[in-house]
C-alpha positions as CSV (number, residue, x, y, z in Angstrom):
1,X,0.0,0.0,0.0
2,X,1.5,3.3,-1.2
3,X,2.2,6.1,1.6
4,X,1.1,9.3,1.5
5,X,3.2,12.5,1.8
6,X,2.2,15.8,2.7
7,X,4.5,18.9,1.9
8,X,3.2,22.8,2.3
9,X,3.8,25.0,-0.1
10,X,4.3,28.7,1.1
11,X,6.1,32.0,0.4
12,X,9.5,32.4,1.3
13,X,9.9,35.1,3.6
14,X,12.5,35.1,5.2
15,X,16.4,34.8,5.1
16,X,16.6,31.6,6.2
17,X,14.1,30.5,3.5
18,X,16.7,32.3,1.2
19,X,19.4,30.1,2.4
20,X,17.8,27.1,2.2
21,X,16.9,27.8,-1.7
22,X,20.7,28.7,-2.1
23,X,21.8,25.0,-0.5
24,X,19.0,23.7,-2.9
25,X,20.6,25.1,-6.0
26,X,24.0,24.3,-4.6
27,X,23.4,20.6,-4.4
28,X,21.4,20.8,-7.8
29,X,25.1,22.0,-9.2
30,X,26.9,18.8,-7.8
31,X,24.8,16.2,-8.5
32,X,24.3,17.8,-12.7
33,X,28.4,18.3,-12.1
34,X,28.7,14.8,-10.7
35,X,26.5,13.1,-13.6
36,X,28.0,15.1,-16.0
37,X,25.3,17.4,-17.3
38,X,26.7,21.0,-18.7
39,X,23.9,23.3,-16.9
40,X,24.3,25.3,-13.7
41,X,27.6,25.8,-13.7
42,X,28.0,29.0,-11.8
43,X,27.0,29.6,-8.4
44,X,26.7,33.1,-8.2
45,X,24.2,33.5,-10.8
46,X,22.3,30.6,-9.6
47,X,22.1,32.9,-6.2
48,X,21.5,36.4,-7.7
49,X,18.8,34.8,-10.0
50,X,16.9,33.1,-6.7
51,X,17.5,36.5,-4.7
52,X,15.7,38.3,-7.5
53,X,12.8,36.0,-7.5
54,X,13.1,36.2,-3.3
55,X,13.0,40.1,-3.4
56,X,10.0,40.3,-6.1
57,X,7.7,37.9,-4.0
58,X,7.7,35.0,-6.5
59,X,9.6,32.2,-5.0
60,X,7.9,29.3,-3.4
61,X,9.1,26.8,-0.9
62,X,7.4,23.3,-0.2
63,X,8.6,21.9,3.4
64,X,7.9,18.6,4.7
65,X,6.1,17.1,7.7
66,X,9.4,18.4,9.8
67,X,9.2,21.8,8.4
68,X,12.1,21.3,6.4
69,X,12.8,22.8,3.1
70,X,12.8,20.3,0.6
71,X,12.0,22.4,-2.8
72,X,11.5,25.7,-4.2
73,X,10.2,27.1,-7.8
74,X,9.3,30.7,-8.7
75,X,6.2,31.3,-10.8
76,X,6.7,34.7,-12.6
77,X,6.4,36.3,-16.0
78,X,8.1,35.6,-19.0
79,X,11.6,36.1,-19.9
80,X,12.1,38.6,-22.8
81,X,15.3,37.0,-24.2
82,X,13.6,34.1,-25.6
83,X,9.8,35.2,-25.3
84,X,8.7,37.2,-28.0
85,X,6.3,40.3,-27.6
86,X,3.3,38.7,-29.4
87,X,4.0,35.9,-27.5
88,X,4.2,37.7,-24.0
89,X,0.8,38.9,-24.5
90,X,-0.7,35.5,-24.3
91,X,-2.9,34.4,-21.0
92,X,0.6,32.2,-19.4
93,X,2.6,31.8,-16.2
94,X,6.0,31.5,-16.4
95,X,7.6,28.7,-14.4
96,X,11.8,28.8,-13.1
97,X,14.4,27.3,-11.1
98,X,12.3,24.5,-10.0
99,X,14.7,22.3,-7.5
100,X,13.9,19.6,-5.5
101,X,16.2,18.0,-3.0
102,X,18.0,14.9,-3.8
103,X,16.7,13.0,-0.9
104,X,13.0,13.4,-2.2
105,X,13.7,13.0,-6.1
106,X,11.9,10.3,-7.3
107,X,9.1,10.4,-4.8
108,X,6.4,11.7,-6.7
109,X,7.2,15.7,-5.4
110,X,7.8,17.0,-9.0
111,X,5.1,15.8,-10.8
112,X,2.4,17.6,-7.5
113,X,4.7,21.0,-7.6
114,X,3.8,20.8,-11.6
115,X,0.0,20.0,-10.8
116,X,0.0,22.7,-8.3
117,X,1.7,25.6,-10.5
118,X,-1.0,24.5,-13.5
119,X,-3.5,25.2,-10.8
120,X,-2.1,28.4,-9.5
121,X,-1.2,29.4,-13.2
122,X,-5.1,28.8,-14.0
123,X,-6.2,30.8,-10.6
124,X,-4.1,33.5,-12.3
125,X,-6.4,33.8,-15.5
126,X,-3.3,31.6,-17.1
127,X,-4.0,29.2,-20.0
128,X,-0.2,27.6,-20.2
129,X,1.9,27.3,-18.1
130,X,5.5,27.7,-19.5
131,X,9.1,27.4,-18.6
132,X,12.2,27.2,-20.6
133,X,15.6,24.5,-20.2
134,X,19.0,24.2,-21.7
135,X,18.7,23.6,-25.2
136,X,21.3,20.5,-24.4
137,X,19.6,18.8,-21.6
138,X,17.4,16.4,-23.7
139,X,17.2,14.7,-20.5
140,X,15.3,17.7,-18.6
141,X,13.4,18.3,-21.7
142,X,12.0,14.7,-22.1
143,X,11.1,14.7,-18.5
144,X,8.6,17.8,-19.3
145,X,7.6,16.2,-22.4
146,X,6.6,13.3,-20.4
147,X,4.7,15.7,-18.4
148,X,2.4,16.7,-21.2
149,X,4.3,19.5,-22.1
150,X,4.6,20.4,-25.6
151,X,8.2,21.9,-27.2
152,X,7.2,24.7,-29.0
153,X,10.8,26.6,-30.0
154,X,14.2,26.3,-29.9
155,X,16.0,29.8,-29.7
156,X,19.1,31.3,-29.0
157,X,20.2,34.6,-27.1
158,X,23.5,35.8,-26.4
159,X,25.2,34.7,-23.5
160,X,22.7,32.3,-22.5
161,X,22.1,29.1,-22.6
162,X,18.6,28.3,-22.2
163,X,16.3,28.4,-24.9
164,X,14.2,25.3,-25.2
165,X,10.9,26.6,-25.0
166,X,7.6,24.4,-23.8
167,X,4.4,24.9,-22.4
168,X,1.3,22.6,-20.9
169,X,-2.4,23.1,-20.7
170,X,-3.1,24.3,-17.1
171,X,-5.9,21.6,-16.7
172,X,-3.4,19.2,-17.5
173,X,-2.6,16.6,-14.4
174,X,0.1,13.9,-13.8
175,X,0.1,13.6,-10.6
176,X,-1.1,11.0,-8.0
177,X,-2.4,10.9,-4.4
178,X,0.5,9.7,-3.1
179,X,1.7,13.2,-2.7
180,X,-0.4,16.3,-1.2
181,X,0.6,19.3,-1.4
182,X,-1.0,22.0,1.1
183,X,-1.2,25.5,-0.1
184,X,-0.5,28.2,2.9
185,X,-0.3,31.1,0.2
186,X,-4.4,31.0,-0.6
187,X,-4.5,33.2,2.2
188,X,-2.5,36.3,0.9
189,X,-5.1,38.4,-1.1
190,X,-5.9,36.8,-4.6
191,X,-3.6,40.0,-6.5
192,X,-0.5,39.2,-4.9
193,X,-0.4,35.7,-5.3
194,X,1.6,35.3,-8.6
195,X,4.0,38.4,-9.6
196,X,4.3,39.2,-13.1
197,X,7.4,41.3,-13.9
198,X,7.6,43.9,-16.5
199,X,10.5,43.6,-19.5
200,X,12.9,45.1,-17.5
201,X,13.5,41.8,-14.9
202,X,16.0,39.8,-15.9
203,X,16.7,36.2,-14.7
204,X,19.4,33.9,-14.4
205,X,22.1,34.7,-17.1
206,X,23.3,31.0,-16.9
207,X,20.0,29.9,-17.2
């Protein structure tokens, strides 16, 4: 008989919270150095991009039963270097630097924080939700494939590396019950809940 787990998804709001998303990313960069995967090479711009989100009230952390950090994401608007003005116009919620700890990879916890940022994206008035990857990490790009999401564009900016574009239906589900997520921001007034930049925020130049 499968075993349920419960995480809580909230706001990060404080330092600490910070931190915790900065170890996050840091062991994200050894285990893609470790395996051999060229992305997330560069600390510091893994930091400033996660600060930025931190300071524009768009990252999410999910904790466990313990309270302890196990994942973060940011939901925010979309990135003008690969999105193009047409294209910005269009209902969508922009997903980044999703990270889930090693010790819960495989558990189930990816596939719920995907579920749950369709769901958010749809509160929003969203019909996709979207993200970009590496254009080399055909592993990360089949894993969103196999998530329903669809590859829409390939494109290149300078000095980035990114640029594999996808995006999913927001009614679209993958998830299980084995993994509930409970959501302690649908208490914050329905206007703050997902921040959408203007042109001017940038995001991870490494990314």
């Amino acid at each position: 008989m499968s075993t349920t787990r419960t995480f809580t998804v909230r706001f990060a709001t404080s330092e600490n919270d910070l931190e915790c998303c900065y170890r996050l990313r840091a062991e994200a960069e050894r285990w893609l150095a470790a395996n051999s995967v060229e992305q997330w090479t560069n600390p510091q711009t893994g930091r400033t991009a996660i600060r930025a989100a931190y300071d524009a009230g768009a990252l999410y952390v999910f904790a466990d039963d313990a309270g302890d950090i196990v994942a973060c994401c940011s939901l925010s608007g979309p990135d003008p270097d690969f999105w193009r003005p047409w294209e910005r116009t269009e209902p969508a919620i922009y997903l980044y630097k999703l990270i889930i700890a090693r010790s819960h990879a495989g558990l189930g916890l990816g596939d719920a924080i995907l579920d749950w940022a369709c769901h958010r994206a749809h509160q929003a008035g969203a019909k996709w939700l979207r993200l970009d990857c590496w254009k080399d990490n055909t592993t990360l790009q089949d894993y969103y494939l196999d998530r329903g999401f669809t590859h829409l564009d390939t494109r290149t900016a300078v000095g980035r590396n990114s640029g594999w574009l996808a995006q999913r239906d927001v009614h679209h589900r993958t998830g299980d019950q084995s993994v509930v997520l409970l959501d302690d921001t649908l208490s914050v007034p329905r206007h703050q809940r997902v921040f959408i930049p203007g042109d001017e925020h940038r995001y991870d130049p490494q990314g």
